[in-house]
N, C-alpha and C positions, 0 to 999 in steps of 0.2 A: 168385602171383596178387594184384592189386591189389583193389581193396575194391567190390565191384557195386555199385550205387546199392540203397540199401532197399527202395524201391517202384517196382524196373526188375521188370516182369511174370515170374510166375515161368518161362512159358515163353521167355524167351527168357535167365533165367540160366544154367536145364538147357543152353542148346546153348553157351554163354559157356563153360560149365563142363565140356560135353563135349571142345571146343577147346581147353581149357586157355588161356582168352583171357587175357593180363594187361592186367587195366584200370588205368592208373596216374591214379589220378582224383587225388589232392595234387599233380601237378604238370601241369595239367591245366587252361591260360589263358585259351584259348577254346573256342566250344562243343563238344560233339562229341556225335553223332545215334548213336542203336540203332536200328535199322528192321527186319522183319520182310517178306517175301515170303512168294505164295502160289503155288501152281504151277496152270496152267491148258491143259489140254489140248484141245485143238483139232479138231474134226471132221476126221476122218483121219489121224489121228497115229499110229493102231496099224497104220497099212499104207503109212506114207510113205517107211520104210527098204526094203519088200520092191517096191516099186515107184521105187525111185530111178534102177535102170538105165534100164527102160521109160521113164520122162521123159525123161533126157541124151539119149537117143536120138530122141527128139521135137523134142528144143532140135536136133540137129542136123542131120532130116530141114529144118527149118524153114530151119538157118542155107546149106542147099544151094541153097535156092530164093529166098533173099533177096539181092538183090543190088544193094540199100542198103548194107548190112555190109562194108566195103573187108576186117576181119581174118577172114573168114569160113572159109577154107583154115586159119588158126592155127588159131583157136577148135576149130573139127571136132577139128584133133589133138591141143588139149588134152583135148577132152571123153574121143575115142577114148581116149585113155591111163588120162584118169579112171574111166572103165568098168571096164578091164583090171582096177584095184589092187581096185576096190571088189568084186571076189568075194566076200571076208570083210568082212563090218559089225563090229564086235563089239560097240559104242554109237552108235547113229547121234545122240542128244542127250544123247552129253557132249560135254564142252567141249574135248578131245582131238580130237575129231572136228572139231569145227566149226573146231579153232586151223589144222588139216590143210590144208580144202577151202576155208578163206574167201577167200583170193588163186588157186584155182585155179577148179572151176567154180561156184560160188557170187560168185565177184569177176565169171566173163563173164556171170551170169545176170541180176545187179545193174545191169552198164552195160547191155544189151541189152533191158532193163526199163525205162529212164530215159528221159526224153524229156528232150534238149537245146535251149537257146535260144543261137542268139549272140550273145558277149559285148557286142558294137555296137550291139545292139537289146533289150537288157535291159530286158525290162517286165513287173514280180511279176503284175499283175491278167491280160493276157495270157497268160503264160507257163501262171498254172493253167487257164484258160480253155483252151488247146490241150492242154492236157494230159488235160484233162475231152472236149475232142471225141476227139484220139486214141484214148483207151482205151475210150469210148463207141463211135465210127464206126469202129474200127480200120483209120484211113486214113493217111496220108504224110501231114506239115505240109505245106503251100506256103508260102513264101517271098514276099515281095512281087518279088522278081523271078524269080518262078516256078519255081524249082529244088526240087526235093522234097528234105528235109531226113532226114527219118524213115522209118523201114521199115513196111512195112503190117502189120506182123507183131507191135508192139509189144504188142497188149492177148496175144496167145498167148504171149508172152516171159514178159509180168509172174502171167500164171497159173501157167505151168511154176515160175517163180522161187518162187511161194509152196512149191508144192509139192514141192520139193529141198531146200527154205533149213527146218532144224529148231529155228532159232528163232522160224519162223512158228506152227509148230504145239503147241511147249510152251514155253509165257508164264510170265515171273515179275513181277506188277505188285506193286508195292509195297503192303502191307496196313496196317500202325501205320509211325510215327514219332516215336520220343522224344527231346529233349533236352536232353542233360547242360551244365549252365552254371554258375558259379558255384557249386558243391553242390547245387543244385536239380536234378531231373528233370521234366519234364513232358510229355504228347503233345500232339503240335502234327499231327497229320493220322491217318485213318482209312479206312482203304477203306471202304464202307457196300455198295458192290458189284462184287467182286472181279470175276466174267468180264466184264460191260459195259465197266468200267476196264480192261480187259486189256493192249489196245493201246497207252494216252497213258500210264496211271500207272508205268511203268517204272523202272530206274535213275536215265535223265537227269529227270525228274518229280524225284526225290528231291533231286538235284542242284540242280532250281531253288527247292524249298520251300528247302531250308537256305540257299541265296544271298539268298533272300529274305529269312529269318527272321534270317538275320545281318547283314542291310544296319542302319545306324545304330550299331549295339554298341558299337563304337569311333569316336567323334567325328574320332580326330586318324588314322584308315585309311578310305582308299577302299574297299578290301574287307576283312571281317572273314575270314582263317583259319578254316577248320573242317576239321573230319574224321570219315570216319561210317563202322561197319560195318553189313552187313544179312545175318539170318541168315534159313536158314527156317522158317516157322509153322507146320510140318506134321509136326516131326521127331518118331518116333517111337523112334530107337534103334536099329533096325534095319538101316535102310537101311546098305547097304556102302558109300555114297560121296555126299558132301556138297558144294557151293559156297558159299562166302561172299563177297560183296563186298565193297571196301575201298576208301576213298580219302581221300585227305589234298587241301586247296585252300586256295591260299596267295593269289590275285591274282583272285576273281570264279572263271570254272570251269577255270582253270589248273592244273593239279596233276598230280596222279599216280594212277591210278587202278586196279584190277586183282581180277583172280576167284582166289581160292583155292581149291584141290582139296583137302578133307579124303577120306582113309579110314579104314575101323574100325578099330581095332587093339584090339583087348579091349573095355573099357567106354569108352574114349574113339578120339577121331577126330583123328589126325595128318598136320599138311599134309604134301602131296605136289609143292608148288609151284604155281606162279601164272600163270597165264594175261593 
């Protein structure tokens, strides 16, 4: 293991050190961020997995009588099928889980939640403005040449959505932000109030402090390089299984980015592969 920064907070060396992170900070050009997450659990979370079926079956009562939805015949037998596997949960929020269902019912719940404009008549102030009457009046767009665009069904789409989707219901907003540059450390952001931030302070949140805080660094680069892990603020030791974030950006938010699966194995926590 490479050499932690001196005054990197002790909690967040314990979980550096449960990892077995190597920090190779001597060879180490430009910045690179430690961040810390909190977990935030959401009204309904303890009965969102025992009520999953009862929704899809909602989304599908819905997708029989909507007949807006040209893929509504697929959909049904994706969902149907989805039902069948999901007998056993075993984690409905880990990230296994979520890698499963996000292109199957989570991916139709997403577009059938969306409200589209077309590309020909692209106008941002409009766009959220029907989007605010849709989900409001739960009515079809009209169209200037009168064709209904949208399903009347779209504000019960986007409720069902929250309530399937178990990223809705347990949040990781971003808490500290430190960092490492030139031998120096320092915190450059703080959550002051973790569940209000729950929604905006996220990942990509992190993503634009560091783009931010590295813009100018390098005179003769358009985008400065960095690279940041975020661990969590809460770890006790206990827990049988862990995620950490990771990503490296080379060109602005270009890069590579990805969730690590740590589990216990004695006194420390061995990945298990990435997400």
């Amino acid at each position: 293991m490479g050499h932690l920064p001196i005054n990197l907070p002790m909690q967040i060396k314990n979980v550096l050190e449960m990892i077995n992170f190597d920090f190779d900070d001597d060879n180490l050009k430009y910045p690179y961020y430690v961040a810390t997450y909190s977990e935030v659990r959401m009204r309904g979370w303890d009965t969102a997995q025992s009520n999953l079926k009862a929704n899809l079956e909602k989304v599908i009562q819905l997708l029989k009588k909507d007949k807006y939805h040209l893929d509504a015949e697929k959909n049904i037998a994706i969902l149907n099928s989805e039902i069948e596997n999901l007998a056993v949960i075993d984690n409905f929020y880990s990230e296994d889980f979520y890698s499963k269902h996000r292109k199957k019912y989570l991916g139709i719940l997403k577009k059938l939640s969306m409200v589209k404009q077309p590309l020909n008549n692209f106008n941002f102030p409009g766009l959220v403005k029907t989007s605010r009457t849709i989900l409001n009046n739960n009515e079809p767009h009209v169209t200037d040449n009168g064709n209904k665009k949208h399903t009347p069904f779209i504000k019960e789409y986007n409720r069902l959505y929250k309530r399937v989707n178990p990223k809705y219901f347990l949040r990781n907003p971003i808490s500290e932000i430190h960092e490492f540059f030139n031998g120096d450390l320092k915190r450059i952001y703080q959550n002051e109030a973790i569940r209000k931030n729950c929604f905006d302070k996220d990942i990509s949140f992190l993503r634009r402090q560091c783009l931010k805080n590295t813009k100018g660094l390098f005179p003769n680069l358009k985008f400065t390089p960095f690279s940041y892990i975020v661990v969590p603020d809460f770890l006790l030791g206990n827990e049988k299984e862990i995620k950490i974030f990771t990503g490296n950006h080379f060109a602005g938010l270009n890069g590579k980015t990805g969730v690590n699966i740590y589990k216990k194995t004695g006194s420390t926590y061995e990945c298990q592969g990435a997400m």
